[in-house]
PyMOL CGO cylinders between C-alpha atoms (Angstrom):
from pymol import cmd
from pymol.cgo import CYLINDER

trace = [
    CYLINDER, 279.46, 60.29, 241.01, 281.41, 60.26, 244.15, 0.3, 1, 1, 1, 1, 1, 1,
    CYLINDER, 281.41, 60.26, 244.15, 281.72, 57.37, 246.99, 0.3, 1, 1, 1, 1, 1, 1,
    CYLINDER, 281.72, 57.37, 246.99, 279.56, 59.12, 249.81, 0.3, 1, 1, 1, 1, 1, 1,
    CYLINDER, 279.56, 59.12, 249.81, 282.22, 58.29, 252.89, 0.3, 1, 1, 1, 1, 1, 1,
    CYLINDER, 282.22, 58.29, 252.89, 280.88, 57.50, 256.01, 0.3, 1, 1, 1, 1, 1, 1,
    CYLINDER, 280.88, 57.50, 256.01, 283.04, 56.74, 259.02, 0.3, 1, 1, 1, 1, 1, 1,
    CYLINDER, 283.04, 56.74, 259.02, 282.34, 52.74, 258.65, 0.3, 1, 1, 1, 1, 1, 1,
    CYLINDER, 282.34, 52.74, 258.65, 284.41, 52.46, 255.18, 0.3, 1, 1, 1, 1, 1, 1,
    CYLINDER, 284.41, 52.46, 255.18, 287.50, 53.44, 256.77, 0.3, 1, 1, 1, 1, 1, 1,
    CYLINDER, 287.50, 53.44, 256.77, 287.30, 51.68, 260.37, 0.3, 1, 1, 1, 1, 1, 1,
    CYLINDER, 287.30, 51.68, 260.37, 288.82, 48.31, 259.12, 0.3, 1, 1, 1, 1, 1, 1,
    CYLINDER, 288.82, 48.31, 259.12, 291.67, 50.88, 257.73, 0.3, 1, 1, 1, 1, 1, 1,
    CYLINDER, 291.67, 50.88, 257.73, 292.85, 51.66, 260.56, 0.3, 1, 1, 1, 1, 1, 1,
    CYLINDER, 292.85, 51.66, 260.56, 296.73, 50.74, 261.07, 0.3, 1, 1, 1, 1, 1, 1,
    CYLINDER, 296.73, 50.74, 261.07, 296.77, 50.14, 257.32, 0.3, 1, 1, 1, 1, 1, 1,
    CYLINDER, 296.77, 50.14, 257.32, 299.51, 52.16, 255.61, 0.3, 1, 1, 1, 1, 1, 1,
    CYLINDER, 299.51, 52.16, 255.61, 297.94, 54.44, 253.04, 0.3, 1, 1, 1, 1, 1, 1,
    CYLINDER, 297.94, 54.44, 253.04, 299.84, 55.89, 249.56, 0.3, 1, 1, 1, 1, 1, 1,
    CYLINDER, 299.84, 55.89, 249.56, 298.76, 59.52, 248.19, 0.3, 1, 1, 1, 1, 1, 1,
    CYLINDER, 298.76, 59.52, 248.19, 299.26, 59.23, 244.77, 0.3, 1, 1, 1, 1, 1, 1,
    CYLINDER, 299.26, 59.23, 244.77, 301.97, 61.91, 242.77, 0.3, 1, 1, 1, 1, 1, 1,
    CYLINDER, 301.97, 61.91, 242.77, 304.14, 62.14, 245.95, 0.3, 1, 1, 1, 1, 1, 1,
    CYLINDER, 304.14, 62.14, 245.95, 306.28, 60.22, 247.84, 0.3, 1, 1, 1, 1, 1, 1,
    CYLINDER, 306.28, 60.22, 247.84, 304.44, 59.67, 251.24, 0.3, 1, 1, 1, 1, 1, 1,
    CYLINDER, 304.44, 59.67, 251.24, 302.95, 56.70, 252.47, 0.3, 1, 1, 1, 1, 1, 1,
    CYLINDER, 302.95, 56.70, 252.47, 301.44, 56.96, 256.26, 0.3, 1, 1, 1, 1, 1, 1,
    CYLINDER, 301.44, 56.96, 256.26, 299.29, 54.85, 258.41, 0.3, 1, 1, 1, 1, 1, 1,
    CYLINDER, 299.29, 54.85, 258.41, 295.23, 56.03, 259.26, 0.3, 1, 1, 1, 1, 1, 1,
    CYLINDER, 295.23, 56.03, 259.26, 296.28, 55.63, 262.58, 0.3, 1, 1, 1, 1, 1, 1,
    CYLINDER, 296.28, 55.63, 262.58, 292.78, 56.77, 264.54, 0.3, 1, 1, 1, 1, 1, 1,
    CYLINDER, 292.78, 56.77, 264.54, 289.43, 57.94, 263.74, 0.3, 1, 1, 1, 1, 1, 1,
    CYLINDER, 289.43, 57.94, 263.74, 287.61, 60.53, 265.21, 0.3, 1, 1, 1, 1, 1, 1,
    CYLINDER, 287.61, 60.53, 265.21, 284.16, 60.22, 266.07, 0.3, 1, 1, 1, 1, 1, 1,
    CYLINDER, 284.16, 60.22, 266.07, 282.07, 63.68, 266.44, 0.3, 1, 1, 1, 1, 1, 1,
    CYLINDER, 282.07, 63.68, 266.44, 277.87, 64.16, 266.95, 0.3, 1, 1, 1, 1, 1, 1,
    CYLINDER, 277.87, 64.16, 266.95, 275.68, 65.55, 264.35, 0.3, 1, 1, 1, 1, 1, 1,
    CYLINDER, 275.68, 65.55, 264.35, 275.49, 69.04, 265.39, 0.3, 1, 1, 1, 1, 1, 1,
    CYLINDER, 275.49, 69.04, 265.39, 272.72, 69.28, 262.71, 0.3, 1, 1, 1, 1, 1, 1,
    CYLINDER, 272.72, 69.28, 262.71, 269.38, 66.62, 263.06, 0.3, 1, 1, 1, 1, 1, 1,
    CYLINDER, 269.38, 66.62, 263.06, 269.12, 66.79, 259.42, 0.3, 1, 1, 1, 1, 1, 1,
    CYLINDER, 269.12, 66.79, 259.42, 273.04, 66.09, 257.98, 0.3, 1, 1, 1, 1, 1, 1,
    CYLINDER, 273.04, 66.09, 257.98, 273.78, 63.61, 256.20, 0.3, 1, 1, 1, 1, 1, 1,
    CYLINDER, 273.78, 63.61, 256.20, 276.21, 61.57, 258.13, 0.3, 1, 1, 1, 1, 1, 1,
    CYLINDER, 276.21, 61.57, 258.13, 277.64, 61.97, 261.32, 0.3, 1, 1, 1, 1, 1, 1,
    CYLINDER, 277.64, 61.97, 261.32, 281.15, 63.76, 261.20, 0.3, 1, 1, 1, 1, 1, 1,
    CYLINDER, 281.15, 63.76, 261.20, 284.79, 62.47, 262.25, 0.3, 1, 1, 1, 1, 1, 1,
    CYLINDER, 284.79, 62.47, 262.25, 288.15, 63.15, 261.31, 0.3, 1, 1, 1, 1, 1, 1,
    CYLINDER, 288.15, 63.15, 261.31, 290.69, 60.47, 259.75, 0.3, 1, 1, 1, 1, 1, 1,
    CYLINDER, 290.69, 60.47, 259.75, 294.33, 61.10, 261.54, 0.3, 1, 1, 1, 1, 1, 1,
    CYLINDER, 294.33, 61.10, 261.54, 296.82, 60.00, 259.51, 0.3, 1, 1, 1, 1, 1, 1,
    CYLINDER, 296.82, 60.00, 259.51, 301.04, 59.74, 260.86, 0.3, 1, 1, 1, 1, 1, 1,
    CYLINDER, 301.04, 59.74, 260.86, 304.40, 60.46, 259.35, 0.3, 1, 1, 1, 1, 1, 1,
    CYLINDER, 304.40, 60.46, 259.35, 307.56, 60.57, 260.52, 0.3, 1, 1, 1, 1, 1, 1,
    CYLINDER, 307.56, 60.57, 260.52, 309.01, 64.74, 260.68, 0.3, 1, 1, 1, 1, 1, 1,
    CYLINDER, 309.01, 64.74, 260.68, 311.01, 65.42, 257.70, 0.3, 1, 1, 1, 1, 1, 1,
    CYLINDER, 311.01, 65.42, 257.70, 311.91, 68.70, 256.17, 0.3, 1, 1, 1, 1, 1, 1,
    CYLINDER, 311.91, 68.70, 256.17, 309.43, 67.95, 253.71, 0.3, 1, 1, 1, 1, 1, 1,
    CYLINDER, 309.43, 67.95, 253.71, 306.11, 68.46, 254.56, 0.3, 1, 1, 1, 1, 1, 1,
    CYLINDER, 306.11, 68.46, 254.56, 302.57, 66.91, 252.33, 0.3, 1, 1, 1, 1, 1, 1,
    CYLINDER, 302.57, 66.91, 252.33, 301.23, 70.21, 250.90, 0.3, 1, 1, 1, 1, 1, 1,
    CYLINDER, 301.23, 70.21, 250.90, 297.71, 70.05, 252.02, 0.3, 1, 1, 1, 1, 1, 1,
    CYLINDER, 297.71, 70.05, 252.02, 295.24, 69.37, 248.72, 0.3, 1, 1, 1, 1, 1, 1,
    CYLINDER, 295.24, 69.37, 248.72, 293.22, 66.34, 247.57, 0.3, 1, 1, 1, 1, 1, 1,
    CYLINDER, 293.22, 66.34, 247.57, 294.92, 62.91, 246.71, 0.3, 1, 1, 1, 1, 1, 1,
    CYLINDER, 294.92, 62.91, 246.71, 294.04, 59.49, 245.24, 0.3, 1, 1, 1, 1, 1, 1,
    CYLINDER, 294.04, 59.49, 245.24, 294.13, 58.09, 248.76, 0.3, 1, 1, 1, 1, 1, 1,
    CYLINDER, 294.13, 58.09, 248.76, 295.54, 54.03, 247.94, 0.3, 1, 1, 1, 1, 1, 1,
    CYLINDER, 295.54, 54.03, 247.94, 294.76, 52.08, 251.49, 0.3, 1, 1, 1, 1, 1, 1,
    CYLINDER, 294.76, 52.08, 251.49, 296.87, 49.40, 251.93, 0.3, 1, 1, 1, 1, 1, 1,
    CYLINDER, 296.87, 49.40, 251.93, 295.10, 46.08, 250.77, 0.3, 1, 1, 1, 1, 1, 1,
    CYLINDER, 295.10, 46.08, 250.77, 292.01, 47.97, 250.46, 0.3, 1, 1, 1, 1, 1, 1,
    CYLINDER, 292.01, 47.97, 250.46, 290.59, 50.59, 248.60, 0.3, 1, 1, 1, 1, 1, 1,
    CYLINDER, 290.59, 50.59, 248.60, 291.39, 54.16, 246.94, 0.3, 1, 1, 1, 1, 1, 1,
    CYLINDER, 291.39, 54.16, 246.94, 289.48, 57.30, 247.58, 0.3, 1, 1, 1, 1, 1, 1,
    CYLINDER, 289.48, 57.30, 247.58, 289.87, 60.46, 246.66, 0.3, 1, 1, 1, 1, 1, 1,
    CYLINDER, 289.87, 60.46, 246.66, 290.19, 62.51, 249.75, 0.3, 1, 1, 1, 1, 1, 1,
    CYLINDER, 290.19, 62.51, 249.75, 291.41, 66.40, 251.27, 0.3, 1, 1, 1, 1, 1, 1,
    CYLINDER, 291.41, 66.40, 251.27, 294.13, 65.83, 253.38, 0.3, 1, 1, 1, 1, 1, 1,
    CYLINDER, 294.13, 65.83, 253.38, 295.73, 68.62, 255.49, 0.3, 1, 1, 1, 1, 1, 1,
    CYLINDER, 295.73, 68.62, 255.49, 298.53, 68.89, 257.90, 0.3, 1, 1, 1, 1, 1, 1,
    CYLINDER, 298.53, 68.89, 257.90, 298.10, 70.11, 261.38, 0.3, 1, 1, 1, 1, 1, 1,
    CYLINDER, 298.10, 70.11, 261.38, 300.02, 71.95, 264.05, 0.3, 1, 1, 1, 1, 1, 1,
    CYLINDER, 300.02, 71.95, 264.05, 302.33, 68.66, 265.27, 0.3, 1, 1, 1, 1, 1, 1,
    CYLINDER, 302.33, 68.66, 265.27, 304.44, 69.81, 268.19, 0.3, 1, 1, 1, 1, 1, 1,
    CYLINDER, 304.44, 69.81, 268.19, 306.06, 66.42, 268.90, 0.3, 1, 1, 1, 1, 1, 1,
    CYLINDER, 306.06, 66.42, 268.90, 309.39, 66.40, 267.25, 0.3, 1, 1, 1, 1, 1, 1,
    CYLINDER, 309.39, 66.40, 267.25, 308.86, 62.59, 266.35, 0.3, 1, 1, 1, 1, 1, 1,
    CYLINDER, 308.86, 62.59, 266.35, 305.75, 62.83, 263.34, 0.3, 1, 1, 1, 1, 1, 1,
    CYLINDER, 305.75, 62.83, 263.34, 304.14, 64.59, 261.60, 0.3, 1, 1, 1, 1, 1, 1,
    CYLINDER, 304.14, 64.59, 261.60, 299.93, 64.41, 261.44, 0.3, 1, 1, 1, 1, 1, 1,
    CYLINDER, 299.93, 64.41, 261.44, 298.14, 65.39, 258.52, 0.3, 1, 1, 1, 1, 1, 1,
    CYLINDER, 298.14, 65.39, 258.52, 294.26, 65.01, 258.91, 0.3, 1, 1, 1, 1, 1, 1,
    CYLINDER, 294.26, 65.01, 258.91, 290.91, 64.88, 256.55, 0.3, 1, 1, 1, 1, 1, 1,
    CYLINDER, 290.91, 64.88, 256.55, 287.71, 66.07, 257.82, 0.3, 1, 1, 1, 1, 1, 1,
    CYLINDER, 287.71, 66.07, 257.82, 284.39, 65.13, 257.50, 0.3, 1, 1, 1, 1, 1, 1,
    CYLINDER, 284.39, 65.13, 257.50, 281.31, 66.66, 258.44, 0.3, 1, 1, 1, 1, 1, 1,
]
cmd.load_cgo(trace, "trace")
């Protein structure tokens, strides 16, 4: 069975560079976002793991991964992109509520 994630195994992560295994991008967790239970009786309260990349042409298709943190540990994990504007990176996010 599955790690159940809560937002406490990836706070010492942050800054770490992370690896997504089968491709060729490596990226820093560079913030966590913290959100309320909206529902009393969930399971954990939600946040959102930010992730940066430099822009390239070549964007991470958005899918799960074997997530490898950087001196730490590997989870499997959805990552997505989102809308970036800034010309400089990239941010690809995983959500969890």
């Amino acid at each position: 069975m599955a790690e159940f994630l809560e937002i406490h195994h990836f706070q010492p992560l942050v800054g770490k560079t992370v690896r997504f295994k089968g491709t060729p991008f490596a990226m820093p967790l560079i913030k966590i976002i913290a959100g309320e239970k909206y529902i009393p009786s969930a399971k954990r309260d939600p946040f959102i793991l930010i992730f940066r990349a430099p822009k390239t042409d070549v964007y991470m298709t958005e899918g799960y991964f074997e997530c490898e943190f950087e001196d730490g540990p590997t989870y499997q994990i959805y990552i997505s992109p989102t809308h970036t504007p800034e010309r400089e990176w990239q941010d690809y996010q995983a959500i969890f509520n």
